[in-house]
C-alpha positions in Angstrom: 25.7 65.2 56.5 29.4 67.0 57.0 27.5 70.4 56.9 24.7 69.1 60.1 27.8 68.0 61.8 29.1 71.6 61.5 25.6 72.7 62.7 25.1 70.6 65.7 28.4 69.6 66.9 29.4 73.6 66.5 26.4 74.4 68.8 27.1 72.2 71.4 31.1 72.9 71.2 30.5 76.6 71.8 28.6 76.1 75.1 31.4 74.3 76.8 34.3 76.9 75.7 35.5 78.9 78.6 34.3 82.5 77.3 30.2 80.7 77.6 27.9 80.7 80.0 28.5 78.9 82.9 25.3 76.9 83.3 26.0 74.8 80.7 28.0 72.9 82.6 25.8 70.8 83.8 27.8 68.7 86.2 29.0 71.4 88.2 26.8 73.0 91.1 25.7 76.5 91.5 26.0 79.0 94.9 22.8 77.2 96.4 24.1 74.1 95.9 21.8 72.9 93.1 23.2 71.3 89.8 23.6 74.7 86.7 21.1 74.0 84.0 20.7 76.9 81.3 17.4 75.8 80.8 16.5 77.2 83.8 16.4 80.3 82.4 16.4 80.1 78.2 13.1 79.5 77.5 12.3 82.7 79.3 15.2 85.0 77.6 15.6 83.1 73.9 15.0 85.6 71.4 10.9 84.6 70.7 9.3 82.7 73.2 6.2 80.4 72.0 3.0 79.8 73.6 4.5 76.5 75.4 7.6 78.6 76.6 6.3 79.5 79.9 5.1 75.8 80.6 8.2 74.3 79.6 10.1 77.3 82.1 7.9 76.1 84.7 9.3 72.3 84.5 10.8 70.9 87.9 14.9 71.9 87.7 15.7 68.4 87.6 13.8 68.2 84.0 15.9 71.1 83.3 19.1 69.8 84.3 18.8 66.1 82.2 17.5 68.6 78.8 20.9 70.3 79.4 22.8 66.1 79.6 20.0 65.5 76.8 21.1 68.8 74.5 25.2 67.6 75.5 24.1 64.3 74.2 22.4 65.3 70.9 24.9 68.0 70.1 28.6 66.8 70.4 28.2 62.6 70.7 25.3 62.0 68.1 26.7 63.9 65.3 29.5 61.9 64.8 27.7 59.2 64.1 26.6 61.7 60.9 30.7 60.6 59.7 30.5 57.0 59.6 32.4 56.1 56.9 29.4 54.1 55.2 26.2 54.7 55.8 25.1 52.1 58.3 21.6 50.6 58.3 21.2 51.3 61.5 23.6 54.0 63.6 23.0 56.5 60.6 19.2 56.8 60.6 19.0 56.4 63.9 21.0 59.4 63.9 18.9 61.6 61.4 15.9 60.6 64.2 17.6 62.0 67.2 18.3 64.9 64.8 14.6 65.6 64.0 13.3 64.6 67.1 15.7 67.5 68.3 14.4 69.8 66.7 11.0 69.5 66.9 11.7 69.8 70.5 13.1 73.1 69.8 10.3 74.3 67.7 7.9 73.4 70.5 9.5 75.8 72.7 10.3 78.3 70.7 10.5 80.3 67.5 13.0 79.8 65.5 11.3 80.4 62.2 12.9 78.3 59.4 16.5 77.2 60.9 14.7 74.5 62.6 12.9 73.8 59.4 15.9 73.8 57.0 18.2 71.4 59.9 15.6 69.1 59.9 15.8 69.0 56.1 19.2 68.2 56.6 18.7 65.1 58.6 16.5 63.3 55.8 20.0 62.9 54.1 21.0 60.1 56.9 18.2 57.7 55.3 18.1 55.6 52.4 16.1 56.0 49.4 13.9 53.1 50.7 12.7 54.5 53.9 11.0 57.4 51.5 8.6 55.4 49.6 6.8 58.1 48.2 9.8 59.4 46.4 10.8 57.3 43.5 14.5 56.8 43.0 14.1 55.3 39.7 14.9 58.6 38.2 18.2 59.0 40.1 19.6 55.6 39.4 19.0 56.3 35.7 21.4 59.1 35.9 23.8 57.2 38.2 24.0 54.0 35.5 24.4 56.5 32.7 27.9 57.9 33.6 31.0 55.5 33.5 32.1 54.5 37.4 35.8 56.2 36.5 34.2 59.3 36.1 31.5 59.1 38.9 34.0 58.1 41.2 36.5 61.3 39.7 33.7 63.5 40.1 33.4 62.5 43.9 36.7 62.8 44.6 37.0 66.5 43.1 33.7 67.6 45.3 35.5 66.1 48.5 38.7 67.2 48.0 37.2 71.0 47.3 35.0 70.8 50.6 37.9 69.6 52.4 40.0 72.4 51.2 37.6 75.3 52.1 36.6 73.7 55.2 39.7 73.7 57.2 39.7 77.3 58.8 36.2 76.3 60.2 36.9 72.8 61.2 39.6 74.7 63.0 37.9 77.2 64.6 35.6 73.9 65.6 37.8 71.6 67.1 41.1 74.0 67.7 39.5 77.6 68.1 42.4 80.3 69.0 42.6 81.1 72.7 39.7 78.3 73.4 37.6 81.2 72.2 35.1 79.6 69.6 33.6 82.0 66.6 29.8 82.0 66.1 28.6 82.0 62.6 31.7 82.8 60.9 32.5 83.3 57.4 36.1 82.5 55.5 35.4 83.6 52.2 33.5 85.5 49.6 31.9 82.8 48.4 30.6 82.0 51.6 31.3 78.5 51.5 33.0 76.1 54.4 31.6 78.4 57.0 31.4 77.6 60.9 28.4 78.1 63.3 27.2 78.0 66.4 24.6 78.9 68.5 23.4 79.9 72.3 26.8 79.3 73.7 25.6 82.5 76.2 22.3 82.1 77.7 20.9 85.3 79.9 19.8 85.2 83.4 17.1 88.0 82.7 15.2 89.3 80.2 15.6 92.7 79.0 12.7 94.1 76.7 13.3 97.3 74.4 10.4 99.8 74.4 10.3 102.5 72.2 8.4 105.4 72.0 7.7 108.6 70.2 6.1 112.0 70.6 5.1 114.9 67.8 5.8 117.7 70.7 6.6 118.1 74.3 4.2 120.7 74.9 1.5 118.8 75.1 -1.2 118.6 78.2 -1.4 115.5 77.9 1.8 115.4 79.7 3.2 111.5 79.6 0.0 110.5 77.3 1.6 112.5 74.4 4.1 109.4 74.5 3.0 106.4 72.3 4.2 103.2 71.8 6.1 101.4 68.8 4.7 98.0 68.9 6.3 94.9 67.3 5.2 92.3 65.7 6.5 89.1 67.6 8.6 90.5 70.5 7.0 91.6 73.7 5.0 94.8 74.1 4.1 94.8 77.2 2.7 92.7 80.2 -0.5 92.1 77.9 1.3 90.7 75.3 0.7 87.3 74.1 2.7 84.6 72.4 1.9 82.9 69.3 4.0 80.6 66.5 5.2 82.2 63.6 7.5 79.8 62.5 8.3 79.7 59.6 8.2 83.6 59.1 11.2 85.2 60.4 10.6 88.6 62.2 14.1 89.7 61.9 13.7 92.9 63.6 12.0 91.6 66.8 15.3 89.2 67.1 17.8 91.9 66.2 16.2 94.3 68.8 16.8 91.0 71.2 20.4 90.7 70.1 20.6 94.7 70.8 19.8 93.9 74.8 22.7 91.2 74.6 25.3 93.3 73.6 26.8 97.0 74.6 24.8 99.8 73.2 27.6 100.6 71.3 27.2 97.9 68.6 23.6 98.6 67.9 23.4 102.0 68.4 24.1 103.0 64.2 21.4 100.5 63.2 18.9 101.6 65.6 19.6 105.4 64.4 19.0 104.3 61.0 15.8 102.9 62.4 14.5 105.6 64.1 15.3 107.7 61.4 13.1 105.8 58.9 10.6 106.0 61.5 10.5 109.8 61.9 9.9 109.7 57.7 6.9 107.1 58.4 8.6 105.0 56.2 6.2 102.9 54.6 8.8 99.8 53.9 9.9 99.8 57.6 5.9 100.4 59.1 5.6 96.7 57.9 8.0 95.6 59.9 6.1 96.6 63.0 2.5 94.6 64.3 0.0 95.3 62.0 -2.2 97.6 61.5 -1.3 99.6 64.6 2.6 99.1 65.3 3.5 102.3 64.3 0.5 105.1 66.3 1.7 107.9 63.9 1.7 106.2 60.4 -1.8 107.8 59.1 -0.8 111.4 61.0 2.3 113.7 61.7 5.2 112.1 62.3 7.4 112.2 65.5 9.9 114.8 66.4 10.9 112.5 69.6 11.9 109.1 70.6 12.4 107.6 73.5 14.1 104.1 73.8 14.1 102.8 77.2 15.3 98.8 78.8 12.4 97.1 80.9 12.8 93.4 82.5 10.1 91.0 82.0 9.6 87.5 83.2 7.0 84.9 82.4 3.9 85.4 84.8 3.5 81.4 85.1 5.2 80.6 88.3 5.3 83.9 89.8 5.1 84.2 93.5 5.2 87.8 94.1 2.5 89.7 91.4 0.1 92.6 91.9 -1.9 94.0 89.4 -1.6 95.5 86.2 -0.9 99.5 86.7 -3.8 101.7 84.8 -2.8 102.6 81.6 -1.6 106.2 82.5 0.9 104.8 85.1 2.5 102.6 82.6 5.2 104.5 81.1 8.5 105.3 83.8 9.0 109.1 85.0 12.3 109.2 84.3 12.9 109.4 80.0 15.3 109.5 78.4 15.0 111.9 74.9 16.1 111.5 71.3 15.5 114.3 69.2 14.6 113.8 65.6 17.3 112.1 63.8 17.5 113.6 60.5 19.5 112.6 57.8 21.7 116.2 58.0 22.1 115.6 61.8 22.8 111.7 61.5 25.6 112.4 58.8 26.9 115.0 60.5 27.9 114.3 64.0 28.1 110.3 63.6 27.9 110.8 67.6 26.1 111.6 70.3 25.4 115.1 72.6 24.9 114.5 76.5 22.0 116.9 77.0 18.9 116.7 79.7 16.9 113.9 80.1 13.8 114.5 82.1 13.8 114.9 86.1 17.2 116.3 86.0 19.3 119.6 84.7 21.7 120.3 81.9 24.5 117.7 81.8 26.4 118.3 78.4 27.5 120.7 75.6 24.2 122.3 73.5 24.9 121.3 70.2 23.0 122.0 67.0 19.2 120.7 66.5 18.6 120.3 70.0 15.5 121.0 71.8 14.8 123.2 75.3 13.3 121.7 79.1 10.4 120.1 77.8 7.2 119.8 80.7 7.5 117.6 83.6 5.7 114.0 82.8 2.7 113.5 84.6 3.6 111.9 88.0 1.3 110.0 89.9 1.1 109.2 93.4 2.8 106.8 95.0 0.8 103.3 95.0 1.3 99.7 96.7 2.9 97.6 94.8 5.0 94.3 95.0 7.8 93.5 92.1 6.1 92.7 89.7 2.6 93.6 87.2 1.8 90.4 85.9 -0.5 90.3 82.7 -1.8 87.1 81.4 1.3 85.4 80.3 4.5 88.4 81.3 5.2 90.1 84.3 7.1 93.4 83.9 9.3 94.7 86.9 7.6 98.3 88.8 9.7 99.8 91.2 8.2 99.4 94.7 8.3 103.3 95.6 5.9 104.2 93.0 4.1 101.4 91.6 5.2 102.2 88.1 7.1 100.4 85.9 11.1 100.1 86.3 12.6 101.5 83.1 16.1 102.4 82.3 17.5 103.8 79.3 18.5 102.1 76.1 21.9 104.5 76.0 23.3 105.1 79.4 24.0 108.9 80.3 22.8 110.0 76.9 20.0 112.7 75.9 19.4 114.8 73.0 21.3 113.7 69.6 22.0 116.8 67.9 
């Protein structure tokens, strides 16, 4: 019960500190005048959105503003009736109830593969052995009778005083965190035990998507078509893409590339080298990472000498004023690329860096370098087309930039080209 308290009461602490987002305080009204709910917008940017996502993003904002109270509620005034000194007939199931009710909330709208799963395993320790009739506790009180009380009650003392001891730095960074500034997911020491979490104290306005793409040559007159698509297994694709549950499976990759769009490029720029390095060897281990059978276009062929890794915005179709229709397949790539020649393990280890070289569309706008490649052809532009905002699919809608009718890209790495 101490460790859901730490789950749940460290979740909702983090989203009132002052370094989180500001809709989650709920009391307080926005620019327009309307009361800040984060729900607004999570169900839309959380890392894996399930098929009853976009339904529960479409929910009148005053639903969205009460689940904000509700999630205030469940998270920092319910838990600490999880530390009642005894366990109460009443207060502590009741508890455990709001707990699982919670969470089966959560895995409604969302995937979050087994941490909803193993938190709601968590809350069956808030009921008595009774309230599970099909477990029989016969066996358990055997072994309770069988040791003398002194030594029961020694053992339970011992276990206490240990959890208390390698507790405290996270019960501090929980209730006293330095500078107000809370840690998420923190561990204090090797053992890994006594650690603090948290969860979702930042919640984004927009969702950014990372596509990537690869090519075997530039010279190709196929022109943009030589370009093909990476495509993952959970995350979206595209505007076609659909969602499904895939809870409890985990697709770590599709929510690390998520986590990449939160953060700087900076701190996910040496794992997603690695990555694309692996890739360029049509690494077997890492295809099956992808959407299967096709997630990676040049497993059963050469592999790619060029990647490109480009930021598009997507929003949930459902709700959508402003939509037009899907571009034709040619037209869905952006004009403007952005490059990364192959990363081989000599280059990788070698530079540890990047090179500022030409991206298509533009000229030369950095040192050479070593491994680099020369003005590749012009992409195949297309001519301008009438377009709103968006190209809705069935279930997203990907931003296209109004000039062109293609889709609005940007890259992954800002002013970077070649790696060499």
């Amino acid at each position: 019960r101490w460790l859901l308290f730490k789950l749940m009461f460290g979740a909702g602490a983090i989203k009132l500190r002052h370094n989180a987002s500001g809709c989650w305080k709920c009391w307080k009204k926005d620019g327009e005048g309307r009361f800040r709910s984060c729900l607004a917008t999570f169900f839309e940017t959380q890392p894996l959105p399930s098929p009853l996502s976009p339904w529960f993003h479409s929910l009148p904002r005053i639903v969205h503003v009460s689940g904000t109270w509700l999630n205030h509620l469940v998270e920092l005034v319910v838990p600490f009736f999880l530390l009642l000194p005894f366990h109460h007939p009443r207060a502590t199931p009741g508890a455990g109830i709001v707990q699982l009710g919670f969470q089966g909330m959560l895995a409604l709208g969302g995937n979050f593969s087994f941490l909803t799963l193993l938190t709601g395993l968590l809350s069956l320790w808030c009921f008595h052995d009774g309230a599970a009739p099909l477990l029989d506790p016969a066996p358990l009180a055997w072994a309770s009778a069988s040791f003398p009380r002194t030594l029961r009650d020694g053992l339970a003392l011992a276990i206490a005083s240990l959890l208390a001891w390698v507790n405290l730095d996270a019960a501090r960074n929980i209730f006293f965190p330095p500078d107000g500034a809370q840690a998420m997911n923190m561990k204090y020491n090797t053992f890994h035990l006594g650690n603090s979490y948290g969860a979702f104290g930042s919640v984004a306005e927009v969702r950014e998507e990372i596509l990537l793409h690869g090519a075997v040559s530039l010279e190709s007159s196929e022109g943009e078509r030589s370009w093909k698509q990476y495509r993952f297994a959970a995350k979206p694709n595209s505007e076609h893409s659909r969602l499904r549950f895939v809870m409890p499976y985990h697709h770590r990759l599709d929510w690390c590339l998520w986590v990449a769009t939160q953060l700087p490029p900076e701190y996910s720029s040496r794992w997603i080298l690695a990555f694309l390095r692996r890739l360029q060897d049509n690494d077997a281990e890492v295809s099956k990472l992808l959407s299967s059978p096709d997630g990676n276009p040049f497993f059963n062929g050469p592999p790619p000498n060029y990647f490109r890794v480009e930021r598009r915005r997507f929003r949930f179709t459902r709700g959508l004023e402003e939509a037009s229709p899907v571009p034709q397949p040619e037209h869905s790539q952006a004009v403007q690329a952005q490059f990364l020649d192959s990363p081989t393990k000599s280059n990788y280890a070698v530079t540890g860096g990047w090179a500022s070289r030409r991206g298509v569309g533009g000229g030369n706008e950095g040192g050479g370098g070593t491994g680099g490649v020369g003005p590749g052809p012009q992409p195949a532009r297309t001519s301008p087309t009438p377009a709103s905002r968006w190209a809705c699919g069935q279930v997203w809608a990907c931003e296209v930039d109004p000039s062109t009718g293609l889709p609005q890209t940007k890259p992954f790495f800002p002013g970077l080209g070649l790696i060499s």
